[in-house]
C-alpha positions as CSV (number, residue, x, y, z in Angstrom):
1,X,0.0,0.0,0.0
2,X,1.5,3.6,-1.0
3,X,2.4,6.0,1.8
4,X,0.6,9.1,0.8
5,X,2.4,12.9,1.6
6,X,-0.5,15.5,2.3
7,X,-0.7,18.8,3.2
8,X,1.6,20.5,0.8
9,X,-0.8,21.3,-2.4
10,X,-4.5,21.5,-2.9
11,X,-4.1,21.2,-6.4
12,X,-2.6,18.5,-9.0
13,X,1.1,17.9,-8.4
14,X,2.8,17.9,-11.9
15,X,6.3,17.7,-11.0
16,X,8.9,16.1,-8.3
17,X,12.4,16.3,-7.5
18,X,14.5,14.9,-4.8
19,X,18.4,16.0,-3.8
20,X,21.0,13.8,-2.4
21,X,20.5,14.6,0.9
22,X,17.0,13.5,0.9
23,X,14.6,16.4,0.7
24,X,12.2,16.2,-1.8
25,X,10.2,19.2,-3.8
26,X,6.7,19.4,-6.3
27,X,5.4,22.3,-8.3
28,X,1.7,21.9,-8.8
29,X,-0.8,23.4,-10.7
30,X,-1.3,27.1,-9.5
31,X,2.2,28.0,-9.1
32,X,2.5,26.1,-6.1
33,X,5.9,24.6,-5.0
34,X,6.4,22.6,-1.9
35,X,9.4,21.0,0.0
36,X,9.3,18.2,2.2
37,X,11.4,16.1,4.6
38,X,12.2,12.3,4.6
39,X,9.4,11.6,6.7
40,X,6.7,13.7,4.5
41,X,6.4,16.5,6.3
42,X,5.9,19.8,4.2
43,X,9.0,22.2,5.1
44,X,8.1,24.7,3.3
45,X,5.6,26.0,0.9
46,X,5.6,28.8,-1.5
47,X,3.6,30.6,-4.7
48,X,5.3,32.2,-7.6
49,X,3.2,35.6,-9.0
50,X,1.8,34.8,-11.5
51,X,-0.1,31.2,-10.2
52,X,1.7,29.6,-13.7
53,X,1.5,26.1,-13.2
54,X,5.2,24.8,-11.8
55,X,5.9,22.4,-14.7
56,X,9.8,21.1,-13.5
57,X,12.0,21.3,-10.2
58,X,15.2,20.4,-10.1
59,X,18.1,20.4,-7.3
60,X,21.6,21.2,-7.6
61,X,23.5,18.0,-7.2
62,X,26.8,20.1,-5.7
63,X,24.4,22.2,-3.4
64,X,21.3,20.0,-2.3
65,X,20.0,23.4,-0.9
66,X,19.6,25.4,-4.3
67,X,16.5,24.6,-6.3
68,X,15.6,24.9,-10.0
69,X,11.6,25.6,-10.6
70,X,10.1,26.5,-13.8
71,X,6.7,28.4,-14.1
72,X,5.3,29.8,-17.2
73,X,8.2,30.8,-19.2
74,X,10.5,31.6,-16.3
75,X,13.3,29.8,-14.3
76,X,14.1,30.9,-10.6
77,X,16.8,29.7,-8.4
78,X,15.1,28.9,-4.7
79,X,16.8,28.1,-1.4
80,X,14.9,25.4,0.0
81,X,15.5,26.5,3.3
82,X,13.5,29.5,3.2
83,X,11.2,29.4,0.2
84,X,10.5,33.4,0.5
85,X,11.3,34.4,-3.2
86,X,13.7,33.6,-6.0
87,X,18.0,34.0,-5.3
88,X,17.8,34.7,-9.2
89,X,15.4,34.2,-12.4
90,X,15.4,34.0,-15.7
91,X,13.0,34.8,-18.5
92,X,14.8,33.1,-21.8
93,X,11.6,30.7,-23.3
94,X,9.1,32.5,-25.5
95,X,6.3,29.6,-24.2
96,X,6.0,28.1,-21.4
97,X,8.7,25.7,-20.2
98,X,7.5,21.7,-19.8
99,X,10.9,20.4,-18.7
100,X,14.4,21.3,-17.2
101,X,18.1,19.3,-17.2
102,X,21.1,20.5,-15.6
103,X,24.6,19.2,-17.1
104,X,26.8,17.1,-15.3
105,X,29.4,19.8,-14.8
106,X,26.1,22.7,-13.6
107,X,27.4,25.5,-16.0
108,X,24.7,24.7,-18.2
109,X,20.4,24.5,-18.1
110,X,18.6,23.2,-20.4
111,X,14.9,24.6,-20.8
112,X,12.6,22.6,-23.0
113,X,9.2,24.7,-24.2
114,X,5.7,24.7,-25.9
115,X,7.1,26.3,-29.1
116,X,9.6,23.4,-29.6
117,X,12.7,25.6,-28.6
118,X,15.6,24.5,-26.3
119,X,17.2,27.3,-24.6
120,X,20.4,26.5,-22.7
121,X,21.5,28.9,-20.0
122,X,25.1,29.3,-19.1
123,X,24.5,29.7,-15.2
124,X,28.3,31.6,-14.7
125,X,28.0,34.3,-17.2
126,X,23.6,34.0,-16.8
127,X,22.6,34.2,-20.5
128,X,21.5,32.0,-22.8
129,X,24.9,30.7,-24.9
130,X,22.8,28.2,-27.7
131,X,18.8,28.6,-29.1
132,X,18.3,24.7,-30.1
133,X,15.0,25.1,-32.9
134,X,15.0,21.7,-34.5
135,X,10.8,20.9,-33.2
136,X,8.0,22.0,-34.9
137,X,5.8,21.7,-31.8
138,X,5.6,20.9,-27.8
139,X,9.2,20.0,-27.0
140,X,8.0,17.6,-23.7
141,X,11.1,16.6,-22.4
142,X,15.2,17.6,-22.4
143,X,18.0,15.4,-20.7
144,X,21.9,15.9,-21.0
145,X,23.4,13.0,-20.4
146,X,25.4,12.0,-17.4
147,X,29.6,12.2,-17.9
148,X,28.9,13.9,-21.7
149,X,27.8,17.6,-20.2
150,X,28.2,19.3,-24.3
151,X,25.4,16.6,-25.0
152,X,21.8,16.0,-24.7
153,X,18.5,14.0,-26.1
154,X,15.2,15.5,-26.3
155,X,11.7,14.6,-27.4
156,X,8.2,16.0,-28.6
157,X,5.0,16.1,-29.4
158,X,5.8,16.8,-33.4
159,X,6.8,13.2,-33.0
160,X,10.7,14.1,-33.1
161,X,13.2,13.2,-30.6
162,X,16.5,14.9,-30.8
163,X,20.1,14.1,-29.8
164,X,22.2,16.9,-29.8
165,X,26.2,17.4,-29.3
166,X,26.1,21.0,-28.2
167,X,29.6,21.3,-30.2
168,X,30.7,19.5,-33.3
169,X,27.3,17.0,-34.3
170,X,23.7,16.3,-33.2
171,X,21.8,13.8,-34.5
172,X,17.9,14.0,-34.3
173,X,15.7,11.1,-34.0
174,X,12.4,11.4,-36.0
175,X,9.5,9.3,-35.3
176,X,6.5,9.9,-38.1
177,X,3.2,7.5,-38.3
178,X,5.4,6.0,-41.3
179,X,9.4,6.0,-40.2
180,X,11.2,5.9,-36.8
181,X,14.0,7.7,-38.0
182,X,17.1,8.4,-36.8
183,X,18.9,11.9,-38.3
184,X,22.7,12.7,-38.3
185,X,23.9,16.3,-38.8
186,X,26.4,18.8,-39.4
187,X,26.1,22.1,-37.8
188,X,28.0,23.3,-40.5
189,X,25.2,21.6,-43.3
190,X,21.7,21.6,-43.9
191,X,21.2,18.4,-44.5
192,X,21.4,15.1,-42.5
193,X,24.8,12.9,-42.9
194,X,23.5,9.8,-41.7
195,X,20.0,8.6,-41.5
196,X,18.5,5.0,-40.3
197,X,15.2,3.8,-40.3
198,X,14.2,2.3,-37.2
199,X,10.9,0.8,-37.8
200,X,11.5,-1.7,-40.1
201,X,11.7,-4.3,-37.6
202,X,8.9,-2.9,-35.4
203,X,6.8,-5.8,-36.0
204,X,9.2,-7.7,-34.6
205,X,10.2,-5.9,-32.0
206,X,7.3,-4.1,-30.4
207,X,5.6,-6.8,-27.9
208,X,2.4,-7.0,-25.6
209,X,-1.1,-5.8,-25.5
210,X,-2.5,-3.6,-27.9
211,X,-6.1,-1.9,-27.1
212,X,-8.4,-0.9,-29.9
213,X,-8.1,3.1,-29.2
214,X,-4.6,3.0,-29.9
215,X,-4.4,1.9,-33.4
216,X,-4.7,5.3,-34.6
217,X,-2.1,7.5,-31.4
218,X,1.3,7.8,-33.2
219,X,4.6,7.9,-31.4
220,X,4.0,11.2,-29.9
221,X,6.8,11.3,-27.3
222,X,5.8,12.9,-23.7
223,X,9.0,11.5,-21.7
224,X,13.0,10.9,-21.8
225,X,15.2,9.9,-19.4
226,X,19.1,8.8,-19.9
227,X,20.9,6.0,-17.8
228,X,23.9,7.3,-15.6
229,X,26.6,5.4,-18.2
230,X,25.1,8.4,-20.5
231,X,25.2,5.9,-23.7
232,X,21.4,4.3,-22.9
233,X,18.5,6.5,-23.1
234,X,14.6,5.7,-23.2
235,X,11.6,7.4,-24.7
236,X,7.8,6.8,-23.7
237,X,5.4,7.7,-25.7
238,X,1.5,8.2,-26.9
239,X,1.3,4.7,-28.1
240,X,1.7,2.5,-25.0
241,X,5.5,2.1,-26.4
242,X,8.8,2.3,-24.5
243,X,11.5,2.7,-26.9
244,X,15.4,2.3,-25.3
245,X,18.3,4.0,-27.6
246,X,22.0,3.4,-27.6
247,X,24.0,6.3,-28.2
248,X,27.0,5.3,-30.3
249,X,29.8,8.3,-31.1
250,X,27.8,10.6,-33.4
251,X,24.2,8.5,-34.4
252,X,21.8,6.2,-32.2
253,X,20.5,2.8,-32.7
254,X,17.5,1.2,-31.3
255,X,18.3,-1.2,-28.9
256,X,14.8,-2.0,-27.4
257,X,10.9,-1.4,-28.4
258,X,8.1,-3.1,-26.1
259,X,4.5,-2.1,-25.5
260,X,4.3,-1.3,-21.7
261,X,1.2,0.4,-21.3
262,X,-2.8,0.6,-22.6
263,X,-2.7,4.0,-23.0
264,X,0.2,6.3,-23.7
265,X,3.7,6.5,-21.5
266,X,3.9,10.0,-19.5
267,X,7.0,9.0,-17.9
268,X,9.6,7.3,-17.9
269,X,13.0,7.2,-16.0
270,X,15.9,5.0,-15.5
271,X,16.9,4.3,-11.4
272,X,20.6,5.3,-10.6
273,X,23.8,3.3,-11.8
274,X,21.0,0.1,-13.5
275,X,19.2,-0.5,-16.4
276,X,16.3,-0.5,-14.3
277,X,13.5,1.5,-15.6
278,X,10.1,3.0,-14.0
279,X,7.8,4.1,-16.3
280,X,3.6,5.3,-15.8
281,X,0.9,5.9,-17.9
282,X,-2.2,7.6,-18.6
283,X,-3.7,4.0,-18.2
284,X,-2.7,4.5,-14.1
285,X,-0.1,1.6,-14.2
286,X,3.2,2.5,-12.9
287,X,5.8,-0.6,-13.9
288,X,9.4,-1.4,-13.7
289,X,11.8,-3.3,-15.9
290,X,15.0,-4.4,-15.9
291,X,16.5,-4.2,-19.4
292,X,20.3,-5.2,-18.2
293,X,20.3,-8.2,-19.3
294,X,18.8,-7.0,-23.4
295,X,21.0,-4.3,-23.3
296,X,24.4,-6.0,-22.4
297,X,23.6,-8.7,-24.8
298,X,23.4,-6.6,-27.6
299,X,26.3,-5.0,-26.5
300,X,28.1,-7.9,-26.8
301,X,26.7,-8.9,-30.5
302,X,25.7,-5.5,-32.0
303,X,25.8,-6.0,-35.7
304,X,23.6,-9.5,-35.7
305,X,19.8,-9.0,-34.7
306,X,18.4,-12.3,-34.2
307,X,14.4,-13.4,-32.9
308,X,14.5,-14.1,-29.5
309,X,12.7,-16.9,-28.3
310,X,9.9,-16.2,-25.3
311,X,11.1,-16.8,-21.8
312,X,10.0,-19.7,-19.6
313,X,7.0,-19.0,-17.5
314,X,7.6,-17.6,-14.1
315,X,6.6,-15.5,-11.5
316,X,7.2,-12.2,-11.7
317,X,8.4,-9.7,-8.5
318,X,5.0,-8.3,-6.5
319,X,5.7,-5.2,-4.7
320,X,3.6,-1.6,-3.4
321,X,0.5,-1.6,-3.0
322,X,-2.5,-3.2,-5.5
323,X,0.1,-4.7,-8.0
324,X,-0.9,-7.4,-10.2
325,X,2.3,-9.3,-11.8
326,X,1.5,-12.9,-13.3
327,X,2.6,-15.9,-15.7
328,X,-0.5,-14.4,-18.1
329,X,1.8,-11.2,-17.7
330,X,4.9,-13.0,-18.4
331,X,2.8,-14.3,-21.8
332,X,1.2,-11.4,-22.2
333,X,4.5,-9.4,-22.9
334,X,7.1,-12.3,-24.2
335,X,9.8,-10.9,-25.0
336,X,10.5,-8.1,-21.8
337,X,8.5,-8.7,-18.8
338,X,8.1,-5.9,-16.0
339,X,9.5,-6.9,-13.0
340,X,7.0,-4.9,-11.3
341,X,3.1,-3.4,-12.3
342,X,1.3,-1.5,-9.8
343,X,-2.1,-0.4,-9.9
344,X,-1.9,3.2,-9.2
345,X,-5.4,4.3,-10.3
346,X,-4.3,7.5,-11.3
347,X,-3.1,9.1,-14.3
348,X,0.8,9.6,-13.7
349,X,2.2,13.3,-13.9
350,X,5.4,12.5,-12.8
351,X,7.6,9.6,-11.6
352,X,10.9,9.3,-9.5
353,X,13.0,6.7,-8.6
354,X,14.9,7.9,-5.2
355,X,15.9,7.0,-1.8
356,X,14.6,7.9,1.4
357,X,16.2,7.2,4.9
358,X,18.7,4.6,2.8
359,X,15.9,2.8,1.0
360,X,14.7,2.9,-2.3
361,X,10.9,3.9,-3.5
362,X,9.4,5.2,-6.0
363,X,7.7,8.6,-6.0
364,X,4.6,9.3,-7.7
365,X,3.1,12.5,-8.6
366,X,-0.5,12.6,-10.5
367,X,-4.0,14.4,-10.6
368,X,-4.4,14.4,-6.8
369,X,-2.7,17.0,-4.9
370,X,-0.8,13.9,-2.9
371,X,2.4,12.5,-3.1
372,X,2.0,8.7,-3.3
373,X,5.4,6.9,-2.6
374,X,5.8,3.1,-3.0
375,X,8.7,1.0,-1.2
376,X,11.6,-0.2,-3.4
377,X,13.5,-2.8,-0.8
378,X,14.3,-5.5,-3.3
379,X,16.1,-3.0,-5.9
């Protein structure tokens, strides 16, 4: 049964971030933004002018204090130990902002918006050193990837994902109701240098249940999330699809396709130093998967794709609260099974993967104003 944090928001929570040291913040609808201890107690509560809905929070890794919150098209800089008003802000997105990322080495922010720009702030000299315009629409989600702080994937609702090398290359990954593409280019040209299809073997690939209103959602992507080697990164999108990339040198490759959810993916995110992977839905399931054991195999043998034959039947891991993991799951998905599927109920705004008081659990954040947080032990 999820634990559920109350008293910080009285409207949805949309977004959730936790720092090293254990405190954990949401933005909600409104413009509200709330801190919280270990044990779920609000700390602190505050409400940007405005009331734009808070739409990401992020903490500074080097100072678990300082606090990254985006609302409407701005950016402040809170200290969560007195959440009075902003150290700093920024106004640099024309739209409002649906997602942040902070580079490894925090001189650089990465701010996702509803126009499809990318702006990335230098944070020493405060202004914006790159204007990223490669999506026609909603760009949902932004992620630099761990130990590579010049690089970074994003995705969006024009169907596009985009990998970007902030000096030299980016490659963009285009997913259209015909092609999943995958774009190479030259900041120097106008044209790609290396393309790949990546739907040809989607028959083959994609696995698990299909339900009737889905056969006309394409791949709109919502969510990204990159695993701390920096090389894996995975997509969820609109079609009940979780798609997991390899980044290798200057293009990506497809490593992974699998039908996790009935209705489309909002989030997905990958738990620190694994292959293990949360993702939620609009259908209100919340699974995990562990895709070590696909990923290191085709490291091994990358040039030769072969069809894998379906795993014996077994039990698969029961955890949370209602959760419902079977052999008829185990059928049901063939070739990646979750290790975990809980029955939150609740369409899921935001997920996290973090620990609290040394153990691991999974944070939910969805159209309640409630934190619900599940218990990791096993992980």
């Amino acid at each position: 049964m999820a634990v559920k944090w109350t008293g910080g928001h009285s409207s949805p929570i949309l977004c959730l971030n936790a720092s090293k040291e254990g405190l954990v913040a949401s933005g909600a609808e409104g413009g509200d933004l709330t801190a919280w201890g270990e044990d779920g107690t609000p700390l602190g509560h505050m409400r940007f002018p405005g009331a734009d809905d808070v739409t990401s929070v992020l903490f500074s890794p080097s100072c678990p204090t300082k606090l990254y919150a985006s609302h409407g098209e701005t950016i402040s800089i809170l200290d969560v130990r007195s959440l009075k008003g902003s150290l700093d802000h920024f106004h640099v997105n024309e739209e409002e902002i649906n997602c942040l990322s902070l580079n490894q080495t925090e001189n650089l922010l990465a701010s996702a918006d509803d126009s499809g720009a990318i702006k990335i702030l230098d944070l020493e000299n405060k202004k914006v050193s790159r204007s990223l315009k490669r999506h026609s629409n909603i760009c949902s989600s932004v992620a630099f990837r761990p130990q590579r702080p010049q690089s970074l994937v994003s995705c969006g609702l024009d169907m596009q994902g985009n990998f970007f090398f902030l000096k030299g290359h980016f490659a963009m990954i285009t997913l259209t109701s015909e092609h999943l593409l995958v774009m190479l280019w030259s900041l120097q040209k106008a044209r790609p240098l290396w393309i790949t299809n990546l739907q040809e073997d989607e028959t083959e690939e994609m696995e698990g249940p299909q339900s009737p209103g889905q056969l006309l959602n394409p791949a709109l992507a919502h969510s990204i999330s990159v695993a701390s080697c920096g090389n894996i990164f995975s997509c969820g999108a609109e079609d009940g699809k979780i798609r997991i990339f390899r980044v290798m040198g200057v293009k990506c490759e497809q490593e992974l396709g699998f039908k996790g959810h009935t209705l489309g993916v909002s989030q997905v995110c990958f738990l620190p130093e694994s292959y293990l992977l949360l993702t939620g839905g609009n259908d209100g399931k919340i699974m995990l998967w562990d895709a070590s054991s696909k990923i290191e195999k085709k490291q091994k043998s990358p040039t030769k794709r072969t069809h894998r034959k379906k795993p014996k039947k077994g039990a698969c891991t029961k955890q949370g609260g209602n959760t419902n993991a079977s052999v008829a799951d185990e059928e049901e998905h063939g070739k990646i099974l979750p290790k975990l599927n809980i029955e939150h109920g609740e369409k899921v705004n935001w997920l996290l993967g973090t620990k609290i008081k040394g153990h691991q659990n999974i944070l939910v954040a969805d159209q309640t104003s409630y934190i619900s947080v599940y218990p990791l032990n096993e992980f």
